[in-house]
N, CA, C and O atoms as a GROMACS GRO file, in nm:
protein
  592
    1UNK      N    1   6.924  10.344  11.611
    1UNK     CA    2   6.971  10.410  11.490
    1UNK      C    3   6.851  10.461  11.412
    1UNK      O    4   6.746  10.398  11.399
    2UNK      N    5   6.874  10.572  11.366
    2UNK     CA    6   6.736  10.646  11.287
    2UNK      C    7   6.807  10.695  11.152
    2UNK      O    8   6.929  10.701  11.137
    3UNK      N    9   6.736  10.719  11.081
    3UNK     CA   10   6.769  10.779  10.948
    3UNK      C   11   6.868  10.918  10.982
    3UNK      O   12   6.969  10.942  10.917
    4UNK      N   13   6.828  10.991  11.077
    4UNK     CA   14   6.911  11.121  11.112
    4UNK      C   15   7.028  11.106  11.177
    4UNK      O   16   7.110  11.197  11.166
    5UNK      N   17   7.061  10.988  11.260
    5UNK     CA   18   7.128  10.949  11.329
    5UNK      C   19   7.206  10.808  11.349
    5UNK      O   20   7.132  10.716  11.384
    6UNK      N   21   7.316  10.783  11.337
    6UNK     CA   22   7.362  10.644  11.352
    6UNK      C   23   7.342  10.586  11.479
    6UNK      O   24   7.247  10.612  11.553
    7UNK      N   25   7.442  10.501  11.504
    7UNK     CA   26   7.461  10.442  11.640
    7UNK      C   27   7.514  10.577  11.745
    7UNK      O   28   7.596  10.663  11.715
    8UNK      N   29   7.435  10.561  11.881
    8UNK     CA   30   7.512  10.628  11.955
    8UNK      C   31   7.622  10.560  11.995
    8UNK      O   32   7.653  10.442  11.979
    9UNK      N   33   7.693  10.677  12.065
    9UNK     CA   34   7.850  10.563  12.151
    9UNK      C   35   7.794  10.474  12.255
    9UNK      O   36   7.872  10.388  12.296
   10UNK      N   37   7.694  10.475  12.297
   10UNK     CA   38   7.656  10.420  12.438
   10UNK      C   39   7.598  10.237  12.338
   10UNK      O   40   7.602  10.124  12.386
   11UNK      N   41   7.555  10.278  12.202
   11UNK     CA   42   7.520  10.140  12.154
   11UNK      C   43   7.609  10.050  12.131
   11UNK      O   44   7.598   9.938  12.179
   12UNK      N   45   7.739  10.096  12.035
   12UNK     CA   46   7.876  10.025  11.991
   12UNK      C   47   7.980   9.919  12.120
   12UNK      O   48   8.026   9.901  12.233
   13UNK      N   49   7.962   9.881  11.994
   13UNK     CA   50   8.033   9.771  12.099
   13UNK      C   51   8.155   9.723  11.997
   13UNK      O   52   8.136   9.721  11.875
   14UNK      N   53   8.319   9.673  12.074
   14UNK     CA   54   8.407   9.650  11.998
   14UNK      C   55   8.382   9.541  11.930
   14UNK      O   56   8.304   9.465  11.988
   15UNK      N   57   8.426   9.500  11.811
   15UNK     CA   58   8.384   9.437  11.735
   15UNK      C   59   8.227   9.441  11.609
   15UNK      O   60   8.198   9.360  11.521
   16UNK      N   61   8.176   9.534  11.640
   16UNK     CA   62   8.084   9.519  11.543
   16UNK      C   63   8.160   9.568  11.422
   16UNK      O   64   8.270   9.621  11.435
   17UNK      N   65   8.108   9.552  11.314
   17UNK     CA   66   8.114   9.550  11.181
   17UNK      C   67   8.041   9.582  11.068
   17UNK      O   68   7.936   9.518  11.065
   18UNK      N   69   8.064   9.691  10.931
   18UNK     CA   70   7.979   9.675  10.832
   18UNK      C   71   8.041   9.698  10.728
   18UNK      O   72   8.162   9.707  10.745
   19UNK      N   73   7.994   9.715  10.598
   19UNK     CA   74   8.046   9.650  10.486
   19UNK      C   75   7.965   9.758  10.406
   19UNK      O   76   7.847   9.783  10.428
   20UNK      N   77   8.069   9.837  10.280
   20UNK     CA   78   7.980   9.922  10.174
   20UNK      C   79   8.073   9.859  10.085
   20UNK      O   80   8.194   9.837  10.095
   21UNK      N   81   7.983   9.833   9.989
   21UNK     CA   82   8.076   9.781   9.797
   21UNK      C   83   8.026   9.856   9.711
   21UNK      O   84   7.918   9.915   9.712
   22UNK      N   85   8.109   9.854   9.632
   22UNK     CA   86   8.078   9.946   9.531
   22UNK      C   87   8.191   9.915   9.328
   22UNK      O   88   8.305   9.950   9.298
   23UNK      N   89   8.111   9.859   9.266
   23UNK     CA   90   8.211   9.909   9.148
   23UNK      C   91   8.254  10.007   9.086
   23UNK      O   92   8.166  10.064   9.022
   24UNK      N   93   8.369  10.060   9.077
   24UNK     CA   94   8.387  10.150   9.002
   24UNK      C   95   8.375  10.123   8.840
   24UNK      O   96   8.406  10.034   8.760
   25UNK      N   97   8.305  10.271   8.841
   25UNK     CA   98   8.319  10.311   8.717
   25UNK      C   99   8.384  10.390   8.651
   25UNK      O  100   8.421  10.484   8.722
   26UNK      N  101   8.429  10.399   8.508
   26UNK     CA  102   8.488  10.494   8.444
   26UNK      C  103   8.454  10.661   8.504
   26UNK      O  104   8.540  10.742   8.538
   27UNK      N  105   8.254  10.693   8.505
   27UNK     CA  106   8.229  10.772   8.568
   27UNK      C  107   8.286  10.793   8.662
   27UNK      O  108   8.364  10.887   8.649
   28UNK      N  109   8.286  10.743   8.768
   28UNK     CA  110   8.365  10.800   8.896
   28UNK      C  111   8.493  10.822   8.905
   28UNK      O  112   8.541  10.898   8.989
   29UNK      N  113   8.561  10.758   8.820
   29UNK     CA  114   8.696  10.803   8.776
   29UNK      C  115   8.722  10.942   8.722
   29UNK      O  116   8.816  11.012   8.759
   30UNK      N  117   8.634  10.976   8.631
   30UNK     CA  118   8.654  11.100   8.579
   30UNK      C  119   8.577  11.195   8.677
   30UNK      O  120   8.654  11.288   8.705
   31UNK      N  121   8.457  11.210   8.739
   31UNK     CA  122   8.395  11.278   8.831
   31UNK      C  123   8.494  11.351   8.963
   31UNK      O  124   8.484  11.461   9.017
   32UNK      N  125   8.610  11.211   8.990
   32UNK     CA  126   8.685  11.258   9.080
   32UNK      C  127   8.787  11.302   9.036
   32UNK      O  128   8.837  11.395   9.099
   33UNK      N  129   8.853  11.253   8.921
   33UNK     CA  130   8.983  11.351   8.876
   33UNK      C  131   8.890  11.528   8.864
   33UNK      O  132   8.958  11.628   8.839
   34UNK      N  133   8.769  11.538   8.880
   34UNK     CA  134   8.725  11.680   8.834
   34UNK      C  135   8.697  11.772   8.931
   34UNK      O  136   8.684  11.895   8.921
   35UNK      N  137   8.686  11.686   9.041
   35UNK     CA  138   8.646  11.750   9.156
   35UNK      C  139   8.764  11.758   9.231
   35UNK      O  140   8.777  11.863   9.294
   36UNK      N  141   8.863  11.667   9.241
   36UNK     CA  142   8.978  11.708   9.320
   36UNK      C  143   9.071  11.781   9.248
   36UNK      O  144   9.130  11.865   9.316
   37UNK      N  145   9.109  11.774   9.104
   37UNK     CA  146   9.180  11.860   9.008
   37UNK      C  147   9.333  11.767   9.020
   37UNK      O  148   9.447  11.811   9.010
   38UNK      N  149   9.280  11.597   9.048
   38UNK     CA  150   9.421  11.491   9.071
   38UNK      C  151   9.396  11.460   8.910
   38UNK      O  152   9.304  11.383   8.883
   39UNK      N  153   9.481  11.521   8.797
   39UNK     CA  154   9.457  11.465   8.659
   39UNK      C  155   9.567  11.392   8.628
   39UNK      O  156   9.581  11.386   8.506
   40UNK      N  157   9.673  11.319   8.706
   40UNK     CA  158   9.749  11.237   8.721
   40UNK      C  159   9.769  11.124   8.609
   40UNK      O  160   9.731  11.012   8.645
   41UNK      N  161   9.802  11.130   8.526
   41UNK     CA  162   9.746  11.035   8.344
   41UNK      C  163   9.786  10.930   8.440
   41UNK      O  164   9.672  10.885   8.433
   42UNK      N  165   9.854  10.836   8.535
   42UNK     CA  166   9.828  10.708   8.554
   42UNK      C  167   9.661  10.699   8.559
   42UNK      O  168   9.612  10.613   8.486
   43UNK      N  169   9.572  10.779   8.637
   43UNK     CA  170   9.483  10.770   8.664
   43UNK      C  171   9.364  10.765   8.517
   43UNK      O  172   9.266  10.694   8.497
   44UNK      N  173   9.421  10.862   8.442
   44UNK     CA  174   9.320  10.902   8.334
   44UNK      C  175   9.394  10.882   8.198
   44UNK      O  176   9.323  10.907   8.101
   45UNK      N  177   9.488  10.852   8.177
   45UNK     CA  178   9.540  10.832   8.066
   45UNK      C  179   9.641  10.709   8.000
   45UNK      O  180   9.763  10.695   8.011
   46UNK      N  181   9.527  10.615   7.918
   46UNK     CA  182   9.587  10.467   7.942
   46UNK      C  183   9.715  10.424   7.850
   46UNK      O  184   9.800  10.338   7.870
   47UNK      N  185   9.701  10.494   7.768
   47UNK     CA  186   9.826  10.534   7.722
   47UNK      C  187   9.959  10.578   7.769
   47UNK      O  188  10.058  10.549   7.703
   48UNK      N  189   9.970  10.642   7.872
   48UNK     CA  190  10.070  10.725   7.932
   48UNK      C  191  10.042  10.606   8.074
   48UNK      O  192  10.150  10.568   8.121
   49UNK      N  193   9.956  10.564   8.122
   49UNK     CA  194   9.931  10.422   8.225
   49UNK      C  195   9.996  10.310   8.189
   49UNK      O  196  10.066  10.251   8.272
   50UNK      N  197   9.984  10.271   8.078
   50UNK     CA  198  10.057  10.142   7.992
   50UNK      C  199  10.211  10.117   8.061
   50UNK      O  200  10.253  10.018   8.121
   51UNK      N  201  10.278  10.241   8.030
   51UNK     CA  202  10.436  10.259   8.066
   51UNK      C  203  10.464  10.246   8.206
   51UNK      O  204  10.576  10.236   8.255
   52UNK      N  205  10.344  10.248   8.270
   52UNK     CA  206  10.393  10.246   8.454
   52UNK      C  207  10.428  10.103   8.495
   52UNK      O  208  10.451  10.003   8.426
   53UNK      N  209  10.424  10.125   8.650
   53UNK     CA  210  10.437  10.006   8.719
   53UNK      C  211  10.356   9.890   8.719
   53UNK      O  212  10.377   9.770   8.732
   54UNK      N  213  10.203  10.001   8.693
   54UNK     CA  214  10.117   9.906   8.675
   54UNK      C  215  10.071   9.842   8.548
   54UNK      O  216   9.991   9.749   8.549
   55UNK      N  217  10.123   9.893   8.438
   55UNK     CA  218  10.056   9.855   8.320
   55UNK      C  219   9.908   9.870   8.266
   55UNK      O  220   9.836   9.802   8.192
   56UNK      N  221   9.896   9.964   8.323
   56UNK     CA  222   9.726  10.053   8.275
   56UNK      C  223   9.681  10.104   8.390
   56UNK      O  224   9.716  10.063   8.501
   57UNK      N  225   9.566  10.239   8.361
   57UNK     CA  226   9.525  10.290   8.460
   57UNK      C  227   9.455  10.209   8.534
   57UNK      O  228   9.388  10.108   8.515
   58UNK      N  229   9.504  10.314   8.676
   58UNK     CA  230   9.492  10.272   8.840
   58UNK      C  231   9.342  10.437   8.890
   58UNK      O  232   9.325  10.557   8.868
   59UNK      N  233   9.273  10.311   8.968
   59UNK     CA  234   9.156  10.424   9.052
   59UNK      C  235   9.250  10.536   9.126
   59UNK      O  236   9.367  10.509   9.152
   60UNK      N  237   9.206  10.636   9.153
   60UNK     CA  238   9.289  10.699   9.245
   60UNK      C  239   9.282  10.671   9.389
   60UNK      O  240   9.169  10.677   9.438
   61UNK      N  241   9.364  10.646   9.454
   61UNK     CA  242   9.405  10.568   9.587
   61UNK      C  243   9.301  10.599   9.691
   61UNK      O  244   9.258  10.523   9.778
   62UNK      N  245   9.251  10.800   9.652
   62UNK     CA  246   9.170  10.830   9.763
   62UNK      C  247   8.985  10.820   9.714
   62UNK      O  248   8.886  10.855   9.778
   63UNK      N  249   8.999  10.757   9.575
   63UNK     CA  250   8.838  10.748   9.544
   63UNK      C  251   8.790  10.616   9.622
   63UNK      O  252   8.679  10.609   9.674
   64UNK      N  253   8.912  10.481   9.626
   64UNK     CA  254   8.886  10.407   9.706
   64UNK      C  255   8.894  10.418   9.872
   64UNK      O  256   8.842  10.334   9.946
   65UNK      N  257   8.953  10.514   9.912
   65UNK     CA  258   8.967  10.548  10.060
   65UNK      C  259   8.842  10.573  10.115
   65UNK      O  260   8.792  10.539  10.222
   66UNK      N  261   8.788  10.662   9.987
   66UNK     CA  262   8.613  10.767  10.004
   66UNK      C  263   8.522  10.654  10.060
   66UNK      O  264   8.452  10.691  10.154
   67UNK      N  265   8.502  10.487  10.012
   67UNK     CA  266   8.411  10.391  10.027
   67UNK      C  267   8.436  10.403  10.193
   67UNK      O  268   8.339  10.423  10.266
   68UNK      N  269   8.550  10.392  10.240
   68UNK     CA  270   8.590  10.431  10.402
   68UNK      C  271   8.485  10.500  10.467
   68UNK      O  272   8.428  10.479  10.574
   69UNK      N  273   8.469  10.601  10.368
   69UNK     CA  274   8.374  10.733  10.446
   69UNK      C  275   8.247  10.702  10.443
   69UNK      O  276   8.183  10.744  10.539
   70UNK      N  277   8.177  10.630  10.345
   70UNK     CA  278   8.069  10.581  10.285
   70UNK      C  279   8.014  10.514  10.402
   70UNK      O  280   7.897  10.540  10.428
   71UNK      N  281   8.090  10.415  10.493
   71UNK     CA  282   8.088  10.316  10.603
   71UNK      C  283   8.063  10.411  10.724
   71UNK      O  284   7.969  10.397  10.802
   72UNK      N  285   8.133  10.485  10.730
   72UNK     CA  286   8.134  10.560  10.869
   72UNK      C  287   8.031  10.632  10.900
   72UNK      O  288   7.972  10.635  11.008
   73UNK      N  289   8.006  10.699  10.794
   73UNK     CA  290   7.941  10.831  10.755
   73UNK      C  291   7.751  10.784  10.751
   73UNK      O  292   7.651  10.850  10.779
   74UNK      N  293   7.766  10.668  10.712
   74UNK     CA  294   7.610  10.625  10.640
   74UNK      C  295   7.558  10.494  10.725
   74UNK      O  296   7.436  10.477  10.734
   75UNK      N  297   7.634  10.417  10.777
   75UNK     CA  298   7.627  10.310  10.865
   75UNK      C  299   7.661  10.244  10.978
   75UNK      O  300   7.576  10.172  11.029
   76UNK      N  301   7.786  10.256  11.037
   76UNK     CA  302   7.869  10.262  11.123
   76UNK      C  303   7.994  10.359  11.152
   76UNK      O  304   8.083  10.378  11.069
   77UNK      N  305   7.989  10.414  11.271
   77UNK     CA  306   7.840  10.445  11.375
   77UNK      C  307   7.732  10.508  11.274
   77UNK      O  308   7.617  10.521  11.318
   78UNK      N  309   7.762  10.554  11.123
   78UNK     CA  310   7.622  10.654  11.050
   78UNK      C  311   7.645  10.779  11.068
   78UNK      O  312   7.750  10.842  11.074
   79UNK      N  313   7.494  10.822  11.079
   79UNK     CA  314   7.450  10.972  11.072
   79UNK      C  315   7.516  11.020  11.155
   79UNK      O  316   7.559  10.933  11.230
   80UNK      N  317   7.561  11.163  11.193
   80UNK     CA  318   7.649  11.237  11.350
   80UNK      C  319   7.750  11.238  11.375
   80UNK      O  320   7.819  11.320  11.434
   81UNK      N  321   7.774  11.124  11.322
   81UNK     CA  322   7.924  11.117  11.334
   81UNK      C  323   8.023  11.177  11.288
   81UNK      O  324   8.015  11.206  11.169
   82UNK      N  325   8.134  11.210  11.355
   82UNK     CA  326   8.254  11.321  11.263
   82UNK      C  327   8.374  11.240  11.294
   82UNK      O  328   8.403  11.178  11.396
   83UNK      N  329   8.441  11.258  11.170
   83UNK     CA  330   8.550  11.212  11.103
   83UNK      C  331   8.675  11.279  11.192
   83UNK      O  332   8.692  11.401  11.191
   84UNK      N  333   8.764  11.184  11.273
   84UNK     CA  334   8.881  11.329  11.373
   84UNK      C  335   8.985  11.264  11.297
   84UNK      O  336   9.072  11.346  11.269
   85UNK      N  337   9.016  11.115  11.241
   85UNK     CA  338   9.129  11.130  11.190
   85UNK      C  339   9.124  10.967  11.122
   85UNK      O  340   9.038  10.884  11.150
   86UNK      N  341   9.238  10.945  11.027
   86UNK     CA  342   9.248  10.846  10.914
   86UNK      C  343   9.375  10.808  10.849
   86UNK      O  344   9.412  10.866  10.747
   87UNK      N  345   9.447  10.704  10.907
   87UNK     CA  346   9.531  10.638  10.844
   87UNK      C  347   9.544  10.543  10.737
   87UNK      O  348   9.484  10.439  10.766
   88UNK      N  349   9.606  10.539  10.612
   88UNK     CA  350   9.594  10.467  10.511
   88UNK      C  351   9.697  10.381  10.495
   88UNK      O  352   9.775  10.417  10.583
   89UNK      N  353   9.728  10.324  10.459
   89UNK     CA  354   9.833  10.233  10.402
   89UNK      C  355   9.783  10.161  10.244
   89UNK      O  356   9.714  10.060  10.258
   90UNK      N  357   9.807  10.194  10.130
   90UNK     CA  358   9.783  10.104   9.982
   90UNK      C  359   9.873  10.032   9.963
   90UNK      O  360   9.995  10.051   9.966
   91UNK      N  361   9.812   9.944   9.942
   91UNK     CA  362   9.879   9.776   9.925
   91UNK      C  363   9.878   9.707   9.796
   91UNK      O  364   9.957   9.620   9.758
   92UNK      N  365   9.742   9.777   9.710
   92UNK     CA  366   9.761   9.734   9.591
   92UNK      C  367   9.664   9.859   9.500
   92UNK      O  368   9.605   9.962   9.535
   93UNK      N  369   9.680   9.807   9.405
   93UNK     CA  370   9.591   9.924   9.270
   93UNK      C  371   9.444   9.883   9.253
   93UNK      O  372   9.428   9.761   9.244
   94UNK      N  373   9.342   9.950   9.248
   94UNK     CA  374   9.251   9.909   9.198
   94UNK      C  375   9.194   9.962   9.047
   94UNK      O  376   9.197  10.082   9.022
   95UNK      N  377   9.149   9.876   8.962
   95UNK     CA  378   9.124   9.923   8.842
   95UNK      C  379   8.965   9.959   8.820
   95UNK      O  380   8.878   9.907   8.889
   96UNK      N  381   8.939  10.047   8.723
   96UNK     CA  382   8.801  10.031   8.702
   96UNK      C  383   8.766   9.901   8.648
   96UNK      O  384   8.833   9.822   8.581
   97UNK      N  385   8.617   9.893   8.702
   97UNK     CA  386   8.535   9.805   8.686
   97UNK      C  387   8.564   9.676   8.811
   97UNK      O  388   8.492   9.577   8.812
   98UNK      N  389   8.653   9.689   8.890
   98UNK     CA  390   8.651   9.608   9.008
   98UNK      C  391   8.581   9.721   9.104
   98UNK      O  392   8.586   9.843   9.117
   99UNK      N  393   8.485   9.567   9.185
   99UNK     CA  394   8.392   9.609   9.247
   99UNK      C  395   8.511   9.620   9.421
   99UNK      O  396   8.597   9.535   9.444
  100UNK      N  397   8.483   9.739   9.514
  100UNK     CA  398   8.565   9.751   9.621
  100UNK      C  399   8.459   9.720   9.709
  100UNK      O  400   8.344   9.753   9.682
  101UNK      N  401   8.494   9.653   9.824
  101UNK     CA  402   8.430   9.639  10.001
  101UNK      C  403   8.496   9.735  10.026
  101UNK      O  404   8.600   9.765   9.966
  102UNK      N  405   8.451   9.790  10.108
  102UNK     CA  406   8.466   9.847  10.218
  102UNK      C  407   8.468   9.817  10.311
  102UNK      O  408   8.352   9.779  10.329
  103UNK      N  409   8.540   9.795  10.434
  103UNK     CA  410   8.438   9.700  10.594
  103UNK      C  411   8.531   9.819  10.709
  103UNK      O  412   8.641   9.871  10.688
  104UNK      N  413   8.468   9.831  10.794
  104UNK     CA  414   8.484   9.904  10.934
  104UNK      C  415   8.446   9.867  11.021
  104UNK      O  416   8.324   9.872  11.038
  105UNK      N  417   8.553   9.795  11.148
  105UNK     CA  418   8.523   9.747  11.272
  105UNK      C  419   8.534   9.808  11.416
  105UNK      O  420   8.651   9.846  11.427
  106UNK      N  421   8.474   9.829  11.515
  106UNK     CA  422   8.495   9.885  11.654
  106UNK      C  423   8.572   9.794  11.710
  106UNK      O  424   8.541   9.679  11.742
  107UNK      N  425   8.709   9.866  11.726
  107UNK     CA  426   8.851   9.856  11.744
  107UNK      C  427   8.855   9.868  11.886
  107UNK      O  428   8.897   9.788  11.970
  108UNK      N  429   8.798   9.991  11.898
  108UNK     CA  430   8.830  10.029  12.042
  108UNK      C  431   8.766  10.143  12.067
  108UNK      O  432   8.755  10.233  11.984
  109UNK      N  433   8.706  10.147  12.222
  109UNK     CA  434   8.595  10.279  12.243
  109UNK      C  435   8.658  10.358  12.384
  109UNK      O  436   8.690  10.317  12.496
  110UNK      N  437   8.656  10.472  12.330
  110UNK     CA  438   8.716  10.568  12.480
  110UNK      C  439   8.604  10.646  12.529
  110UNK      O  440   8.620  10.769  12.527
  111UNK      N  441   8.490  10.598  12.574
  111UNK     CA  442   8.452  10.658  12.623
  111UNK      C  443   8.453  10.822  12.692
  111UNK      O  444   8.362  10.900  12.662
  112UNK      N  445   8.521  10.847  12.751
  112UNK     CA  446   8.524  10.976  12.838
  112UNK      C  447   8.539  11.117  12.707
  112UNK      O  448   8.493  11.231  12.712
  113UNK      N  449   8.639  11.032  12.573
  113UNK     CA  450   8.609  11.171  12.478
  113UNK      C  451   8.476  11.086  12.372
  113UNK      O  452   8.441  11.117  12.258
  114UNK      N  453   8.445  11.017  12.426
  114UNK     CA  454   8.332  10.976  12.288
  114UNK      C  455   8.406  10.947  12.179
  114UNK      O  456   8.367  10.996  12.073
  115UNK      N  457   8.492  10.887  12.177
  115UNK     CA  458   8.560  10.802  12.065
  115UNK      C  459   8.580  10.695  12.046
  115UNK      O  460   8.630  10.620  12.130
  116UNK      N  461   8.540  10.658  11.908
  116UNK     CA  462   8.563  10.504  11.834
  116UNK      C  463   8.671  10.503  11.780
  116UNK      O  464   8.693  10.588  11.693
  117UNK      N  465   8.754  10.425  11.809
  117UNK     CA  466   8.889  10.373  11.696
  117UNK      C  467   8.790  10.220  11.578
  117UNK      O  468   8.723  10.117  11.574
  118UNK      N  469   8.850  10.313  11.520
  118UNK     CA  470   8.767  10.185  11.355
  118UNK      C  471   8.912  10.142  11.264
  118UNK      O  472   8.982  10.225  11.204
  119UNK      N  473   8.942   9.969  11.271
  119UNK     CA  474   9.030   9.947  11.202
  119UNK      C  475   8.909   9.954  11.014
  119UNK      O  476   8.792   9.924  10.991
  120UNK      N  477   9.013  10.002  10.932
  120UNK     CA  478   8.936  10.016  10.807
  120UNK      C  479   9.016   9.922  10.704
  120UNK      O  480   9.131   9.880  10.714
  121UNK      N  481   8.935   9.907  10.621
  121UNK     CA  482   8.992   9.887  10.517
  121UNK      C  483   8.898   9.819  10.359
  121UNK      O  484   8.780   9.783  10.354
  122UNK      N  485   8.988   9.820  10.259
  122UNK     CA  486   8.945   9.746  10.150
  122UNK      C  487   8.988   9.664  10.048
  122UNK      O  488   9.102   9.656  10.002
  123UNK      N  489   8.859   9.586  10.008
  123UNK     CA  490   8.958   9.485   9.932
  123UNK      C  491   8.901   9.476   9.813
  123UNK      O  492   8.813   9.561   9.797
  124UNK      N  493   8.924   9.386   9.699
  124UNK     CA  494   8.868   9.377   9.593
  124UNK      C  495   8.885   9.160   9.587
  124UNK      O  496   8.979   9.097   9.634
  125UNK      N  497   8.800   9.119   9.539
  125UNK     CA  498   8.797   8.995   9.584
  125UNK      C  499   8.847   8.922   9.678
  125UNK      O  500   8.896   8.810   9.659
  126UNK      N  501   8.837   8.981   9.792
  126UNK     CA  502   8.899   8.898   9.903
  126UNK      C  503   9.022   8.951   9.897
  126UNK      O  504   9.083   8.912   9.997
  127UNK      N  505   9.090   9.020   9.830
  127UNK     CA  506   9.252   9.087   9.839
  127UNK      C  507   9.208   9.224   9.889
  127UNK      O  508   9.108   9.291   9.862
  128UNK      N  509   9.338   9.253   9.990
  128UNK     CA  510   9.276   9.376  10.072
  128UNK      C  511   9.387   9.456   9.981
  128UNK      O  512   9.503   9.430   9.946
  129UNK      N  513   9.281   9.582   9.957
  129UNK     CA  514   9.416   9.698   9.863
  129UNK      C  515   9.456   9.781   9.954
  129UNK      O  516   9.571   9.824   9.959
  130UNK      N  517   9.334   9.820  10.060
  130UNK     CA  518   9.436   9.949  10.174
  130UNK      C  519   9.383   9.930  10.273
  130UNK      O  520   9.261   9.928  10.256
  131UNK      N  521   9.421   9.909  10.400
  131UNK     CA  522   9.437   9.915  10.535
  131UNK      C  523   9.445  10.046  10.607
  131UNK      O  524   9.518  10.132  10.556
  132UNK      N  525   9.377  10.077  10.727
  132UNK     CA  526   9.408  10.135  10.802
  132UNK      C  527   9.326  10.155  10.963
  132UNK      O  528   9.292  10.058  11.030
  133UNK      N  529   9.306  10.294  11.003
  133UNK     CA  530   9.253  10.301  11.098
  133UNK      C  531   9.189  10.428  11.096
  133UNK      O  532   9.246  10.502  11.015
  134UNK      N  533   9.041  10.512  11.186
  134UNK     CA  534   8.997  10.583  11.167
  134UNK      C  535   8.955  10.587  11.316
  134UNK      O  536   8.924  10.489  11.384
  135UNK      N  537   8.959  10.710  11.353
  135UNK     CA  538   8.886  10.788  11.476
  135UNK      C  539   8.791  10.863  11.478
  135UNK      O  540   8.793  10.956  11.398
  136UNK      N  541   8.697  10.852  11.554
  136UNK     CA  542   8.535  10.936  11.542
  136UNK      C  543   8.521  10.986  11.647
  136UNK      O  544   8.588  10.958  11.747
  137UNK      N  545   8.410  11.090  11.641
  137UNK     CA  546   8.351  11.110  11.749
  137UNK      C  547   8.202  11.111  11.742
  137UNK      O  548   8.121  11.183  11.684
  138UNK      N  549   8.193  10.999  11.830
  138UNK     CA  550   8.037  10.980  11.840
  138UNK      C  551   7.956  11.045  11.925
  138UNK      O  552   8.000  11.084  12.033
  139UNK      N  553   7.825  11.066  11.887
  139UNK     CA  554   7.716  11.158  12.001
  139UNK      C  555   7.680  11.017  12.127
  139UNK      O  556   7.681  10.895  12.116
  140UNK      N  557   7.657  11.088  12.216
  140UNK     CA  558   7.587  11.013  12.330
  140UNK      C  559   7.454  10.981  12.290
  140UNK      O  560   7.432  11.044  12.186
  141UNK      N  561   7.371  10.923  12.317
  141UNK     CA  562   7.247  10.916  12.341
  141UNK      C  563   7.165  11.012  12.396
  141UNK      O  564   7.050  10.977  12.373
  142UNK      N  565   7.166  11.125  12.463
  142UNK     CA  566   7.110  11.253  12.474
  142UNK      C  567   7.139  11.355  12.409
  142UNK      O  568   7.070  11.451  12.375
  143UNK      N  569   7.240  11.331  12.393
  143UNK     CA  570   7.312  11.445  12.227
  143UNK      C  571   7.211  11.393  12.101
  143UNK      O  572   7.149  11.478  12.036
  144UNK      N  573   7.202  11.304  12.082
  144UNK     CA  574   7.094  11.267  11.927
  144UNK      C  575   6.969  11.239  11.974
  144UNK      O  576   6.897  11.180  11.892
  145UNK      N  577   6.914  11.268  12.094
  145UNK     CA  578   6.740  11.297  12.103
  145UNK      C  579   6.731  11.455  12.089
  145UNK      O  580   6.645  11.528  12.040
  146UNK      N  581   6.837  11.477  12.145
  146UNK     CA  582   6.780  11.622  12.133
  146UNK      C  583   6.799  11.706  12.005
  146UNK      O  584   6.732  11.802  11.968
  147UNK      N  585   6.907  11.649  11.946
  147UNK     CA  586   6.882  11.682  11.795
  147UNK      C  587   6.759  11.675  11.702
  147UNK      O  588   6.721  11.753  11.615
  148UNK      N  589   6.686  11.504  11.771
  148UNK     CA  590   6.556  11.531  11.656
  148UNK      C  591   6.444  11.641  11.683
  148UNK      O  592   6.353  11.659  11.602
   0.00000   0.00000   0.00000
């Protein structure tokens, strides 16, 4: 693994594992209602949040999904890697100022297309808020020498 490059497919093995956390902040709450244009008042307005299911604003479902990407993208497999597909399931709300894990495991490897199945998911103290699964496609080991 190099700074330019994660794990190749030829390194992974089922079962490995890694872990990104992160607390949210108010900032990132508002950063992402701005960038996706989700101004959803459960999300941003605690007032109009109060009256819901949840009783005050909730992160938006996909700012915590993003820590998902954070894992894949930056550590396992990392650098090269491309995103082919992502199932979610939310299980619970997360609020600002709870800190989220992230964790992503090698599920399962298909070799012949260069794909990782990654069960995903996250939790906030040991309670998992969303579950799912993610498919990659990883470079070989001669695909990322010859890149550098």
């Amino acid at each position: 693994m190099s700074e330019r490059h994660g794990y190749c497919f030829e390194d992974l093995e089922v079962g490995m594992t890694d872990v990104f956390s992160k607390t949210v902040t108010e900032a990132d709450v508002t950063l992402f209602a701005g960038v996706t244009g989700d101004l959803n008042p459960v999300h941003i307005d605690q007032e109009f949040a109060a009256q819901s299911m949840f009783g005050g604003r909730i992160v938006h479902g996909m700012l915590t999904a993003g820590f998902i990407s954070a894992v894949l993208g930056m550590r396992l497999p990392g650098p090269g890697c491309i995103y082919v597909s992502q199932t979610l399931r939310f299980k619970a709300p997360v609020r600002v100022g709870q800190t989220v894990a992230a964790r992503v495991t090698v599920q399962e490897l298909v070799p012949e297309k260069r794909r990782a199945i990654m069960a995903t998911s996250c939790s906030v103290d040991g309670n998992v808020v969303l579950d799912g699964e993610a498919t990659l496609l990883v470079n070989r080991r001669q695909a990322a020498q010859a890149a550098e």
